[in-house]
C-alpha positions in Angstrom: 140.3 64.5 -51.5 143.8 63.7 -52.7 142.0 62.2 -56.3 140.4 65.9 -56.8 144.0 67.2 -56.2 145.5 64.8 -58.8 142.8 65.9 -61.7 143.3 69.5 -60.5 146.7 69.3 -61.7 145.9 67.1 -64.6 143.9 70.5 -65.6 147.3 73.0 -65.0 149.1 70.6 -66.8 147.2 70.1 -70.0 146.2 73.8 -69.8 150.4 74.7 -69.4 151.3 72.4 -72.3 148.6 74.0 -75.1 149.3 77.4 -74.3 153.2 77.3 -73.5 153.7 75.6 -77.1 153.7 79.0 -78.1 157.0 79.5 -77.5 158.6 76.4 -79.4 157.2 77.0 -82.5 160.6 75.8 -84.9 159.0 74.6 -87.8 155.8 74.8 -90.2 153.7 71.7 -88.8 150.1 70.6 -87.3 148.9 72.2 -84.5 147.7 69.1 -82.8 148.4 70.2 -79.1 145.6 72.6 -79.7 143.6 69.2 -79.1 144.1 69.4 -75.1 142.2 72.8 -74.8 138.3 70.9 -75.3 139.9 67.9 -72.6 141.3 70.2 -70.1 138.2 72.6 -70.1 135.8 69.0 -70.1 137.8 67.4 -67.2 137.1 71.0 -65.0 133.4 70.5 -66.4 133.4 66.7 -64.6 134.9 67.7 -61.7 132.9 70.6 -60.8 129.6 67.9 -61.5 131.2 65.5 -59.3 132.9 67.9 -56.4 130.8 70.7 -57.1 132.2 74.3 -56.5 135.4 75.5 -54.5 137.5 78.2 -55.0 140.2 76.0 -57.1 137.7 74.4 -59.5 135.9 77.6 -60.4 139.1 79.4 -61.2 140.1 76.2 -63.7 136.8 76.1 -65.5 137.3 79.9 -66.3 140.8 79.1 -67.2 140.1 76.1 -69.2 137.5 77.7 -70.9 139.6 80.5 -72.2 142.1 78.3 -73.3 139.4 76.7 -75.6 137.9 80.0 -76.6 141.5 81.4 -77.3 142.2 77.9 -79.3 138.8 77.4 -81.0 140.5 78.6 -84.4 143.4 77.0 -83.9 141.1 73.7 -83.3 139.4 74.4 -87.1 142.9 74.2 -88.5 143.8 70.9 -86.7 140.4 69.4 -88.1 141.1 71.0 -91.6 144.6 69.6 -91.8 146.3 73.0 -92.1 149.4 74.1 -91.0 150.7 76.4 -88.7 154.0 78.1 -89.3 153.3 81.3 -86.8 151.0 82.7 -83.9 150.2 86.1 -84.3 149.9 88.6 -81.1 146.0 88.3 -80.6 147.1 84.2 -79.7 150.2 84.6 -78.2 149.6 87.6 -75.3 146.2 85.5 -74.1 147.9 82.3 -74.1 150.7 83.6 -72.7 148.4 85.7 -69.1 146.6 81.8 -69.8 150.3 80.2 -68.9 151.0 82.2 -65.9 147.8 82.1 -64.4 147.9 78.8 -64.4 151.5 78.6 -63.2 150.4 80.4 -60.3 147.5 78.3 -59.8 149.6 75.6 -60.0 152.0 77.2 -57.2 148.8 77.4 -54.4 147.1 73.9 -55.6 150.5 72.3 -54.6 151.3 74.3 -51.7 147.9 73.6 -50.3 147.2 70.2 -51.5 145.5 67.9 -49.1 146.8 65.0 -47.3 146.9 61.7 -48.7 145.1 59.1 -46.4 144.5 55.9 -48.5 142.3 53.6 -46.5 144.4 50.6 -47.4 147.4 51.8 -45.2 144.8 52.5 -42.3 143.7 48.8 -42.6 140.2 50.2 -43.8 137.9 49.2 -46.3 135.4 52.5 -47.7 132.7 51.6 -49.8 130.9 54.3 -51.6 126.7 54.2 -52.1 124.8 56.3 -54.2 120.9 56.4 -52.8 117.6 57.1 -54.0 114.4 57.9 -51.3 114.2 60.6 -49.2 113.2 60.6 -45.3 109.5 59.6 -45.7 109.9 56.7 -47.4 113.1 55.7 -46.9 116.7 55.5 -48.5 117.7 52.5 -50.7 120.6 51.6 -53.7 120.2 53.4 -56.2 119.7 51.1 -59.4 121.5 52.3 -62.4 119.3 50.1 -65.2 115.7 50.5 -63.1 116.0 54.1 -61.7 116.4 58.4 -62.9 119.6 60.0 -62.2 117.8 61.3 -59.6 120.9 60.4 -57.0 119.3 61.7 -53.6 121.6 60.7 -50.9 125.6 59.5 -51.1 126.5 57.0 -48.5 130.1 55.9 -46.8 130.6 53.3 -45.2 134.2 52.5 -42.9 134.9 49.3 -41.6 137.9 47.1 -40.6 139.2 44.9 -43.5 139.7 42.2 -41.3 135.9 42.4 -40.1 134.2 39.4 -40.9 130.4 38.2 -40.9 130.7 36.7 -37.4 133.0 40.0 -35.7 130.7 42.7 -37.4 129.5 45.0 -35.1 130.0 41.8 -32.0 131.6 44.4 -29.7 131.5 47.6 -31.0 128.4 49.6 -31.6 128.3 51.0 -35.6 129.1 54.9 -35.7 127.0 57.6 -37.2 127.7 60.8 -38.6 126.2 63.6 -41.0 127.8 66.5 -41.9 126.2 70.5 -42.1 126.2 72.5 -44.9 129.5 73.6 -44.4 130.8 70.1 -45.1 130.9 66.7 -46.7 131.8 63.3 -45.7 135.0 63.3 -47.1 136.1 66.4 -44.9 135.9 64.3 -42.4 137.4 61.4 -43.8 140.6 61.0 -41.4 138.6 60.8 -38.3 136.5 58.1 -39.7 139.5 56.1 -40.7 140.9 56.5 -37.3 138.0 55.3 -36.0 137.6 52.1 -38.3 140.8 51.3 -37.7 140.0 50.8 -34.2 137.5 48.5 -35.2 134.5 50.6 -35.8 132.2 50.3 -38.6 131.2 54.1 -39.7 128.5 55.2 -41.6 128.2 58.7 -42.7 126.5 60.0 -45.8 125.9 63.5 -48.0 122.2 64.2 -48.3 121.8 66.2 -51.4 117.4 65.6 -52.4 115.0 68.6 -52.6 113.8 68.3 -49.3 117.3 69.6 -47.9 116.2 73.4 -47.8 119.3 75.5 -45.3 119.1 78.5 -48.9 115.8 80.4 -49.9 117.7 80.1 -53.9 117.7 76.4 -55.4 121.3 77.1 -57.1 122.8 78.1 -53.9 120.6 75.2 -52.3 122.4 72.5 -54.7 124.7 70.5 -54.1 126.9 72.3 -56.2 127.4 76.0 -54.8 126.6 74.4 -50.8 129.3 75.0 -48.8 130.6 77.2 -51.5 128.2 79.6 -50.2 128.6 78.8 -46.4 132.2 79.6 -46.8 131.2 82.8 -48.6 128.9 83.2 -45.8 131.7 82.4 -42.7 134.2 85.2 -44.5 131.6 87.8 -44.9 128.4 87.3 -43.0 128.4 85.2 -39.5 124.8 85.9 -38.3 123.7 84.4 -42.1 125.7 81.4 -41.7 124.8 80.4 -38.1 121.4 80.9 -39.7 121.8 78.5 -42.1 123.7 75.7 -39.8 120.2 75.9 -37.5 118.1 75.6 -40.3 120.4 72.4 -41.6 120.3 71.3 -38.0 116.9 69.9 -38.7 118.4 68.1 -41.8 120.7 66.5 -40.5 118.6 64.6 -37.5 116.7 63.6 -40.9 119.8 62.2 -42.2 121.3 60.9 -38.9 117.0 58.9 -38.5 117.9 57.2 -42.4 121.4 56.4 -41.6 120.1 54.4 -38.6 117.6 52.5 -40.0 119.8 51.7 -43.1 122.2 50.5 -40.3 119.6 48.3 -38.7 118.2 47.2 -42.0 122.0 46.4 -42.9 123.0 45.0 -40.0 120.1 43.2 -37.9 118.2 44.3 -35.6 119.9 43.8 -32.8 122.4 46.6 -34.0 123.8 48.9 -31.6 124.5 52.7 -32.5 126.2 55.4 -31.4 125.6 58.9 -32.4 129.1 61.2 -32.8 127.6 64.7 -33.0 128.4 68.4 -34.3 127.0 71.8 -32.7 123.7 70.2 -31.8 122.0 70.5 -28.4 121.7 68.1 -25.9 117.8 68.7 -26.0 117.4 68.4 -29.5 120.0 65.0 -29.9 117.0 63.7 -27.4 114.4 63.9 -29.3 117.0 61.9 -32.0 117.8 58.9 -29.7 114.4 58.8 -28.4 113.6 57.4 -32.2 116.2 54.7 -31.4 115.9 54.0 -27.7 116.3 50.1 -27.8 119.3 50.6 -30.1 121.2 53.6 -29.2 124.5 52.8 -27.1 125.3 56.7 -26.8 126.3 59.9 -27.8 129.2 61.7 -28.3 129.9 65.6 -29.4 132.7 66.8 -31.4 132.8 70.5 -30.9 132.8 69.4 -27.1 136.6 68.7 -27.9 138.5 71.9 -27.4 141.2 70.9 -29.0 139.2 71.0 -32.4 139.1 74.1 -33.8 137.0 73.5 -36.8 133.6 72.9 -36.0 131.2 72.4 -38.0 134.0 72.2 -41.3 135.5 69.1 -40.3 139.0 68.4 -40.6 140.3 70.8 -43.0 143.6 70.7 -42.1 144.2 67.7 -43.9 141.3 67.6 -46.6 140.7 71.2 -47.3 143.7 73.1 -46.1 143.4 76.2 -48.9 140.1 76.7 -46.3 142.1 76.2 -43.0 144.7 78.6 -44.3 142.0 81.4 -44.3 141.1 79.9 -40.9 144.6 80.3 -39.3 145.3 76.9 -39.5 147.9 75.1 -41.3 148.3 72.2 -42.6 148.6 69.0 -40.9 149.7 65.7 -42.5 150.3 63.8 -39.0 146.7 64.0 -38.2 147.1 64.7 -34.6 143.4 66.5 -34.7 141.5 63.9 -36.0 143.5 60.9 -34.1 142.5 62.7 -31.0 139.3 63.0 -30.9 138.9 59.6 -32.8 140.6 58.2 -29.6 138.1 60.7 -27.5 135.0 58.9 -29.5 136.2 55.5 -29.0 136.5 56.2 -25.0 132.9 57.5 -25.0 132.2 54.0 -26.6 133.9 52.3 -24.1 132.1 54.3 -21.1 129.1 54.0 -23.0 129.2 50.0 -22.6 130.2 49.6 -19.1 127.3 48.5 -17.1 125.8 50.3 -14.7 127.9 49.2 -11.4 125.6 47.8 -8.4 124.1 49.4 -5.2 126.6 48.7 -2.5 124.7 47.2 0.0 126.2 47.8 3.9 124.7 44.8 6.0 124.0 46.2 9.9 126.9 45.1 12.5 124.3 42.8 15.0 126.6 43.7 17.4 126.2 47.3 17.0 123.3 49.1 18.8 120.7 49.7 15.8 118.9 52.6 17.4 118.7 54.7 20.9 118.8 52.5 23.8 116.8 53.3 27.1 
């Protein structure tokens, strides 16, 4: 999350520098800076492909974009050579509402930027997947050389960095996790670094195929305009949104049945998991570790944990806390939230693998009468 905060001001910057050159105009020369418009407006282009839509990118691709429109001429002069001894008022008054837009931009991207929680100084190792498949016949690498761009499924893995081949997985069962609409895996990115670096491997991935249906329209459906529209949908209309987190429950057991066979396919077969759950019922998780009996160590439910507030948008406070802002809750970059319910999970785990204890069995005192005398 930090990264998308870093190109997000990479954006402001490039857009502040083309349109505040307006005012240091000293001498006839080539506009060259008019060059960063096209790069500012094609880095918001990548990042909306790769983040897809939140309040922040959308207003910098409309920004960007208008500081390429407004520069296009001045980008015909740079190629021609010519040079620029004056801007005229139909450049300057755009460029200049451009500049402190984007000042002001600037202003809440930095006031609300997320926390930054490098796996390194967690003693974690994340390793990013992109998949191809779907649930019928299964999820595997996606191939770059041998396969479409048809990128189905995104899977993360967290695991200790000290973990070696013979301590994988000896003790500890290997977490699962997929998130709603409302969410993706990195929004919950600090509780699964807690957890790994108590020495639990975590899988947790974005399903993103055509099967995945929570929207009747396919743009809002994407991946794209997702929890774009759920958050539209929490502001504006609850009933639609609690609507659309039941129809995604059903997704999700999908995605939690593929990330536990990739885990057992990974792994061995003699793989334990345990299941860390969101807003789902008790009933419903059945018929999930039912699939999974001989491997399934336990479950464990986050909204359960009343100290989290969130449910359902993971832990916004330090990965989305714009969002949390709107939800009456600041930002947090001591990560009490996610370190306690992390330590919650990893005492479920540990009740999870006590064994049963044995019947008690109280021998008779021979001495003692052992029924009515006569």
């Amino acid at each position: 999350m930090f990264d998308v905060f870093l190109a997000e001001m990479l954006i402001l910057l490039l857009m502040l520098i083309t349109t505040l050159r307006i005012f240091f105009m000293k001498k006839v020369r080539v506009d060259a800076a008019a060059i960063l418009a096209p790069i500012s407006f094609l880095i918001a282009a990548v990042l909306f492909f790769i983040w897809g839509a939140d309040i922040i990118i959308l207003i910098l691709c409309v920004l960007s974009f208008a500081t390429f429109f407004i520069n296009f001429r001045s980008l015909l002069r740079l190629s021609a050579q010519l040079y620029t001894d004056h801007y005229n008022l139909r450049f300057v008054i755009p460029s200049a509402v451009i500049a402190v837009l984007a000042a002001g931009t600037a202003a809440v991207v930095v006031a609300f930027r997320p926390v930054r929680t490098m796996p390194e100084k967690f003693g974690v190792r994340r390793t990013r997947t992109a998949l191809v498949g779907n649930s019928e016949t299964g999820y595997r690498a996606w191939d770059m050389l041998a396969d479409r761009p048809n990128i189905t499924a995104v899977l993360y893995e967290y695991a200790p960095l000290n973990m070696t081949e013979e301590s994988e997985t000896s003790a500890n069962p290997v977490i699962l996790f997929v998130p709603k609409c409302t969410a993706s895996v990195l929004h919950y990115e600090p509780y699964f670094l807690l957890l790994a670096q108590r020495g639990f491997r975590v899988l947790s991935a974005d399903f993103n195929g055509t099967e995945r249906r929570v929207f009747g329209n396919d743009t809002l459906n994407s991946r794209f305009f997702r929890r774009f529209y759920s958050l539209y949908l929490r502001a504006f209309d609850e009933t639609a949104l609690q609507a659309a987190l039941a129809t995604d429950t059903g997704n999700a057991l999908l995605g939690y049945a593929a990330l536990a066979r990739l885990a057992l396919r990974e792994y061995g077969a003699d793989t334990m998991l345990f299941f860390a759950l969101e807003n789902i019922s008790t009933d419903t998780a059945q018929t999930l570790t039912n699939q999974f009996a001989d491997h399934t160590l336990g479950t464990f439910w986050l909204n359960r944990i009343a100290e989290y507030k969130t449910i359902d948008f993971g832990f916004i406070e330090q990965t989305d806390p714009l969002t949390a802002h709107f939800l009456g809750i600041s930002r947090d970059p001591s990560l009490f939230i996610p370190r306690y319910v992390a330590g919650k999970t990893a005492e479920a785990v540990a009740q999870a693998q006590k064994p049963a204890a044995p019947a008690v069995i109280i021998k008779a005192d021979e001495e003692a009468p052992q029924g009515d005398t006569q």
